[in-house]
C-alpha positions as CSV (number, residue, x, y, z in Angstrom):
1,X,14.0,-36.6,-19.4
2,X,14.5,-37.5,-23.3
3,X,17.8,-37.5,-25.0
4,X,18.1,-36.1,-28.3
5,X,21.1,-35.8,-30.6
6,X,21.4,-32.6,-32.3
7,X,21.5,-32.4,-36.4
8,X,22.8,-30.4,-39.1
9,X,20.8,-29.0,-40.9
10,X,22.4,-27.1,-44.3
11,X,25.8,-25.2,-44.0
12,X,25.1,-24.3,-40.5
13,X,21.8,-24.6,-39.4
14,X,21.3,-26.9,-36.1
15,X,18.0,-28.9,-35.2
16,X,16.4,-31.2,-33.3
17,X,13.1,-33.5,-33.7
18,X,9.8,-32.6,-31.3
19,X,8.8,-35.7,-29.5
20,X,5.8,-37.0,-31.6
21,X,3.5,-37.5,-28.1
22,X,4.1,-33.6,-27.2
23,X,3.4,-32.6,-30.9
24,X,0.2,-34.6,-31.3
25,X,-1.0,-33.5,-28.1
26,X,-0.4,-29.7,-28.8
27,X,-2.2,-30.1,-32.4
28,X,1.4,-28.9,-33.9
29,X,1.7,-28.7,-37.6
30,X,3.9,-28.4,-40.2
31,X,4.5,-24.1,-40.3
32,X,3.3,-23.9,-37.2
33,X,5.4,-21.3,-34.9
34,X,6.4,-22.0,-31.7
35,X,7.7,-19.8,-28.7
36,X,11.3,-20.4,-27.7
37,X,12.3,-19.8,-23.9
38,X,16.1,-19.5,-22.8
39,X,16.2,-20.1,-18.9
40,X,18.6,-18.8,-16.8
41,X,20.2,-21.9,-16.4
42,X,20.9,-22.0,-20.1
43,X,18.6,-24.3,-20.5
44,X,15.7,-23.9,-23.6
45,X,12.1,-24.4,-23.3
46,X,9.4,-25.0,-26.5
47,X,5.7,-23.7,-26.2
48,X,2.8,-24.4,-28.5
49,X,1.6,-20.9,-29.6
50,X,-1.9,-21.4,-28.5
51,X,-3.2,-21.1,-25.1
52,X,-6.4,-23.5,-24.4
53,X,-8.5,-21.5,-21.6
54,X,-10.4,-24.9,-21.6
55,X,-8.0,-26.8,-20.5
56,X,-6.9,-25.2,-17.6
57,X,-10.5,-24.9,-15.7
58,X,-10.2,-24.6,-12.0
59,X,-13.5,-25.4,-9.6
60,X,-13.6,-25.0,-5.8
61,X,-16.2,-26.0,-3.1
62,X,-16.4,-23.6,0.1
63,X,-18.5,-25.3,3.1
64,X,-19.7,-22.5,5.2
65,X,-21.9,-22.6,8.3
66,X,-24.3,-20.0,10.3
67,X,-20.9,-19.1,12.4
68,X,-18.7,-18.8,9.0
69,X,-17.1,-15.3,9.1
70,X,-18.2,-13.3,6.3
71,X,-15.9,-11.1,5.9
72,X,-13.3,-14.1,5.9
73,X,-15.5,-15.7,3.1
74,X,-15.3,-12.8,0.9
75,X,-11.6,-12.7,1.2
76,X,-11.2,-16.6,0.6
77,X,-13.3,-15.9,-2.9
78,X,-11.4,-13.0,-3.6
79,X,-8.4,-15.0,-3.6
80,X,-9.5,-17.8,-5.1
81,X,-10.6,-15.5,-8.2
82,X,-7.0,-14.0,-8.1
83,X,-5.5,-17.8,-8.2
84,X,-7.4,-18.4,-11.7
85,X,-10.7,-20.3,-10.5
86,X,-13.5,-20.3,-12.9
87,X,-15.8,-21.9,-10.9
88,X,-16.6,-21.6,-7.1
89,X,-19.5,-23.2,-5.5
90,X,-20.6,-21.9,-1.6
91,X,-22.4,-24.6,0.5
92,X,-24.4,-24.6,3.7
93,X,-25.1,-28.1,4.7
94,X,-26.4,-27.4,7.6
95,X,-29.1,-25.0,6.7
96,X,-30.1,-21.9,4.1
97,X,-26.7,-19.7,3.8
98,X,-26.6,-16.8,5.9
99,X,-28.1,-12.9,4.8
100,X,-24.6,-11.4,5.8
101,X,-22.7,-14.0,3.9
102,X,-25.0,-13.3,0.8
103,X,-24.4,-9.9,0.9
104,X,-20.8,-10.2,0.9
105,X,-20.6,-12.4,-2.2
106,X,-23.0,-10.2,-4.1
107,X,-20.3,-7.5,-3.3
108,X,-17.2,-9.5,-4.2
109,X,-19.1,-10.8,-7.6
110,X,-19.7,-7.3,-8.1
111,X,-16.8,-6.0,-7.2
112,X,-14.4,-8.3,-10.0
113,X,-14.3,-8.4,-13.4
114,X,-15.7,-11.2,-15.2
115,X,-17.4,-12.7,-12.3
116,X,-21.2,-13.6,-11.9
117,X,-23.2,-14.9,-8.7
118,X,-25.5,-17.9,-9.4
119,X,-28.2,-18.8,-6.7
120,X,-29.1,-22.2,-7.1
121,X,-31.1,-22.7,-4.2
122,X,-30.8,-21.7,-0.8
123,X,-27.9,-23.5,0.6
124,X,-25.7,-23.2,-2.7
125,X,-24.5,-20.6,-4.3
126,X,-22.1,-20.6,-7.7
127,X,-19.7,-17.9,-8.3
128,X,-19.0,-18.5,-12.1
129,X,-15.4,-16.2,-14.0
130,X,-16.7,-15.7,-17.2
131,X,-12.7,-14.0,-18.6
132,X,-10.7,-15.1,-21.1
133,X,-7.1,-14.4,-20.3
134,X,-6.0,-14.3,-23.6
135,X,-8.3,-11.1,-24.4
136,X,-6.7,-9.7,-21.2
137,X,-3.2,-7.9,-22.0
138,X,-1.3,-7.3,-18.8
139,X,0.4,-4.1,-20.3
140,X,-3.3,-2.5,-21.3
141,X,-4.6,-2.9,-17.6
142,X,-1.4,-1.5,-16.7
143,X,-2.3,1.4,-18.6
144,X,-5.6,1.7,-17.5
145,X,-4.7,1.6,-13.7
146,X,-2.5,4.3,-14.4
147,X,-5.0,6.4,-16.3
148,X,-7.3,5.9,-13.3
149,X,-4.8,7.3,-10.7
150,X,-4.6,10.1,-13.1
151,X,-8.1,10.6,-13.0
152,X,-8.6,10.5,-9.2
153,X,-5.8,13.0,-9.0
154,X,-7.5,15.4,-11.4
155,X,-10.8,14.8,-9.7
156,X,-9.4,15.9,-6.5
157,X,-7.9,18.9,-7.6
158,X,-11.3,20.0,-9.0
159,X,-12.6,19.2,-5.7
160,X,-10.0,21.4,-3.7
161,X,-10.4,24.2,-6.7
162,X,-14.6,24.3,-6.0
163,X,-14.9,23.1,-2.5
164,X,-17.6,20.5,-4.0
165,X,-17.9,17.0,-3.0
166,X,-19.2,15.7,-6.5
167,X,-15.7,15.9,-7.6
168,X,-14.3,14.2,-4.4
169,X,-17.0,11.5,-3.9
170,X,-16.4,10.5,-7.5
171,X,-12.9,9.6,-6.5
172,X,-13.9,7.1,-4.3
173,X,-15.9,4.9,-7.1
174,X,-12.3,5.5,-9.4
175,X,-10.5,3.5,-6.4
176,X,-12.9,0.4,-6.3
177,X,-12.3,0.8,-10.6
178,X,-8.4,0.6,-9.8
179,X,-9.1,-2.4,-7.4
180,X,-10.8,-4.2,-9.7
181,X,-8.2,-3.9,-12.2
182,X,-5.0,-4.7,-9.7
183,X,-7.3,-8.1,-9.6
184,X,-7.5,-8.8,-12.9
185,X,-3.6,-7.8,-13.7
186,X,-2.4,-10.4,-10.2
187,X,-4.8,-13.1,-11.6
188,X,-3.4,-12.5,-15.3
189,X,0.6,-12.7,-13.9
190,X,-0.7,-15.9,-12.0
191,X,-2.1,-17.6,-14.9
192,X,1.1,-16.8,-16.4
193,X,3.1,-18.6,-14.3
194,X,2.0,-21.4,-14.7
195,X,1.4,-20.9,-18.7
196,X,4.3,-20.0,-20.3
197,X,2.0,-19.6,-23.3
198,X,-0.1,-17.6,-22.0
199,X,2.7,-15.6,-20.7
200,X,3.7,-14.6,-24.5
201,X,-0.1,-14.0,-25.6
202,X,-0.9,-11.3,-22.9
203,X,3.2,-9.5,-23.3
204,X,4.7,-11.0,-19.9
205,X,8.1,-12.1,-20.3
206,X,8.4,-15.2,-17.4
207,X,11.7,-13.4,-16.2
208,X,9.7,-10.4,-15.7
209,X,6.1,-11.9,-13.7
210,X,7.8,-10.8,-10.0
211,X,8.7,-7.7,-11.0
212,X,5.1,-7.0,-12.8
213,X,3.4,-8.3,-9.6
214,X,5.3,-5.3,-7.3
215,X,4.9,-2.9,-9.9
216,X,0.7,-3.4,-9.8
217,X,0.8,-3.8,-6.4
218,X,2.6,0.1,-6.0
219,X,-0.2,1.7,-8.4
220,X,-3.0,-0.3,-6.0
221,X,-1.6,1.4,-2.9
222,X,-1.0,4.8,-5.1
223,X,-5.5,4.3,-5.2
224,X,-5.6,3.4,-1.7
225,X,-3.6,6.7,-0.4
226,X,-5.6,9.3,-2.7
227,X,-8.6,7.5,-2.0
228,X,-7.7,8.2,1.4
229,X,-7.0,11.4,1.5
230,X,-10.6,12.1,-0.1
231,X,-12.1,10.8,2.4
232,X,-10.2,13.2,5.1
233,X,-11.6,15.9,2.9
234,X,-15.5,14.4,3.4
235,X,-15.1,14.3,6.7
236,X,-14.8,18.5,6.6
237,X,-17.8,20.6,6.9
238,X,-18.6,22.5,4.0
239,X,-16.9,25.5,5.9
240,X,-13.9,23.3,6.0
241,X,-13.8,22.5,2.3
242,X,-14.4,26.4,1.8
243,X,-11.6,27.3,3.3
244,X,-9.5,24.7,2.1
245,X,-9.5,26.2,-1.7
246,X,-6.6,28.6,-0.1
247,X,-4.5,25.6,-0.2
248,X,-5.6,24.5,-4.1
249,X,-2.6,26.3,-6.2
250,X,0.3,24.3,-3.5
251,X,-2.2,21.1,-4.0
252,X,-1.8,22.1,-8.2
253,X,1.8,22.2,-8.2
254,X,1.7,18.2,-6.6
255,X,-0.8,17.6,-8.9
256,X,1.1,18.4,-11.8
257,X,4.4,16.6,-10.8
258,X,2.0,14.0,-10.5
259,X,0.8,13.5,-13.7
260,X,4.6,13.7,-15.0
261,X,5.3,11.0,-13.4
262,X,2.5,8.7,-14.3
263,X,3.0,10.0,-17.6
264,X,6.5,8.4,-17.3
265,X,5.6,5.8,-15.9
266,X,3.3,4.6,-19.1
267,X,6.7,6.0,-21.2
268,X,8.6,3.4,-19.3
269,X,6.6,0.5,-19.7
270,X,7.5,0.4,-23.1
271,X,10.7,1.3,-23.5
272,X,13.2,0.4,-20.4
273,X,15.5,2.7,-20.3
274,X,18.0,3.7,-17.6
275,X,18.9,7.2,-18.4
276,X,14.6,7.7,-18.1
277,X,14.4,5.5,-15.4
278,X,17.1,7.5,-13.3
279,X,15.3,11.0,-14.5
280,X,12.3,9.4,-12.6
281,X,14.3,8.7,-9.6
282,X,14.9,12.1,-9.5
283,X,12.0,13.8,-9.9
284,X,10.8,11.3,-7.7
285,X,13.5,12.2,-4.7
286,X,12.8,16.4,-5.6
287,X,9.0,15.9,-4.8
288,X,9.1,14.0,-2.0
289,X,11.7,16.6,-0.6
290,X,9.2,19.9,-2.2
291,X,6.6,17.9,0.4
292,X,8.1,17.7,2.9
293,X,9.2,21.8,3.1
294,X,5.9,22.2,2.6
295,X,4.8,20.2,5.2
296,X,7.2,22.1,7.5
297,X,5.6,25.5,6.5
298,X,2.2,24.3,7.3
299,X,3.0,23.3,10.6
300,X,5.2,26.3,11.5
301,X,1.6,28.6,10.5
302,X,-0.8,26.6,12.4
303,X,-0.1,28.8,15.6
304,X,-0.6,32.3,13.8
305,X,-4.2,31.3,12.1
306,X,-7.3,30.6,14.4
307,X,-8.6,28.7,11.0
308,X,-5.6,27.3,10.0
309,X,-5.2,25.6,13.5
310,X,-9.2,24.9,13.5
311,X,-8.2,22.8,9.8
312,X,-4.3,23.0,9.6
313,X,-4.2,19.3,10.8
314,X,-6.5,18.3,8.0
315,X,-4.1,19.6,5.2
316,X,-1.4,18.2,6.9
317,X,-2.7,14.8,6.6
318,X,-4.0,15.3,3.1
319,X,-0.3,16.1,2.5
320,X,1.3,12.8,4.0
321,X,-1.4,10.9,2.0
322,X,0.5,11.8,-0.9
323,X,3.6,11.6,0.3
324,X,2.9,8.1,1.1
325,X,1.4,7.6,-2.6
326,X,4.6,9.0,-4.3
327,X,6.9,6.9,-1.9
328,X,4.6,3.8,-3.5
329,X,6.2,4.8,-7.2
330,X,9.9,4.3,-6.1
331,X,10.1,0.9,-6.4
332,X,8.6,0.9,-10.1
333,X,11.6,3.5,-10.7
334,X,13.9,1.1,-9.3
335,X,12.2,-1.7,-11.4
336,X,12.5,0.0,-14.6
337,X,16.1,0.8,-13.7
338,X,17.4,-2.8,-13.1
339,X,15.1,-3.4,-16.0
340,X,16.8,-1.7,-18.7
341,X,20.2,-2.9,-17.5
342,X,19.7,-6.7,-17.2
343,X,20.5,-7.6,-21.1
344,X,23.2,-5.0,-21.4
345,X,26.9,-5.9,-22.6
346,X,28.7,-2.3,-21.7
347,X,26.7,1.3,-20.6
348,X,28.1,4.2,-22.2
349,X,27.4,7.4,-18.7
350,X,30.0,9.7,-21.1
């Protein structure tokens, strides 16, 4: 650790010197701006403004064999995507790499953003990431998950409203959209955490990188329960689906409360504030409660409809597939609340 004294500077001013090693490595220079840090501990951090994608270049070798699970090999590329690796290269020494363990990185290329499958022969393949995180804003795919959820949710409406599966089978290619972007935002909040400077450049405070992670994670598994509950309604015949548009003006009334609160949800992101982020809390508490009555009611009719007990268990699963989703919100709401309090001196609840 280095020693410094501290200067005056003026009538009041205080400074330091850089060490001349750190400054010439960073390319700093006169009128340059810096990013200033103040830890927790009190302590104070300096950053170069620029973030160097080339200087941070991960590579990873994967050795596979004819009895290497594919599935398992999918996930360990997945993850090594997620951990900021820009180059990963798949090897079969012992012969040509497997059809089945092909196919499943031609899905998990496909299936992130930025990344491309190279087949350099037959026993190696090269999975190259081709993003720059500093064109990435973590706040933007934030937004962009959310106005995916809001999609799915309007799709299946319009699915429930016209008993078509166009609208519901569209949902499903929306989810893999919102997967792909939950990848891009964890890798981006990774990156960050190691690069303070990056941090700045894509609008993640360093303080804030934990509470970013559980707040992406909560709009993935908002995907993952819609998507699943249009896939209980493809599993109906078309007589089910038919009979199911009975049940669209309840499904409407969710669907609306639903896009309030992703609406808030975007409103919060930028401005963290506790009187919104109780509101949400609320609203939050009164749907979940407006479900489960209605729940309640479905089940108490199944005995007096031959239909309704022929599909009643169907809508009641559709239901808890949103109940679950909206449960998956609460802890942004509790997030945005602690948020908007952290920094306070006094709160005014007059």
């Amino acid at each position: 650790m280095d020693l410094r004294k501290v200067q005056k500077f003026g009538k009041s001013t205080l400074m330091i010197s850089l060490p001349a090693e750190w400054v010439k490595s960073v390319n700093l220079k006169p009128g340059t701006s810096v990013y200033i840090d103040v830890d927790e501990d009190g302590g104070l951090k300096v950053y170069p403004p620029t973030y160097n994608p080339q200087g941070t270049k991960h590579e990873m070798q994967i050795k596979i064999s004819e009895n290497t699970d594919p599935d398992l090999l999918e996930r360990v590329v997945r993850s090594f995507y997620v951990l900021g690796f820009d180059r990963i290269v798949i090897k079969n020494e012992g012969g040509i790499i497997p059809n089945e363990a092909m196919r499943k990185l031609r899905e998990v290329s496909r299936s992130l953003i930025g990344l491309e499958m190279i087949a350099n022969d037959l026993q190696n393949v090269e999975i190259r990431s081709y993003i720059d995180p500093t064109k990435h804003n973590f706040n933007v795919i934030l937004g962009q998950l959310v106005n995916t959820l809001k999609l799915m949710v309007n799709y299946l409406s319009h699915g429930l409203k016209s008993g078509s599966r166009k609208f519901i089978e569209e949902i499903l290619e929306l989810e893999k959209e919102a997967d792909r972007l939950y990848f891009l935002g964890l890798r981006q909040l990774i990156l960050a955490q190691t690069n303070k400077s990056l941090a700045y450049i894509i609008g993640v405070p360093s303080v804030q990188i934990i509470g970013n992670r559980i707040i992406i994670k909560s709009l993935e598994e908002v995907a993952d329960e819609i998507s699943e509950a249009a896939n209980m309604l493809l599993g109906l015949p078309p007589e089910g689906l038919n009979y199911l548009k009975d049940f669209y003006p309840t499904f409407l009334s969710v669907k609306e409360k639903m896009d309030t609160l992703l609406n808030q949800i975007v409103k919060l992101r930028g401005d963290w504030n506790y009187r919104a982020a109780n509101e949400l809390m609320e609203e939050l508490r009164v749907l979940r409660k407006s479900l489960m009555l209605e729940l309640e009611n479905l089940q108490a009719q199944l005995m007096n409809d031959h239909r309704r007990n022929k599909y009643g268990p169907k809508i009641v699963g559709f239901m808890l597939r949103f109940y679950s989703a909206i449960r998956n919100l609460e802890p942004i709401a509790e997030i945005a609340m602690n948020r908007s309090l952290e920094n306070l001196k006094e709160v005014d609840l007059k």
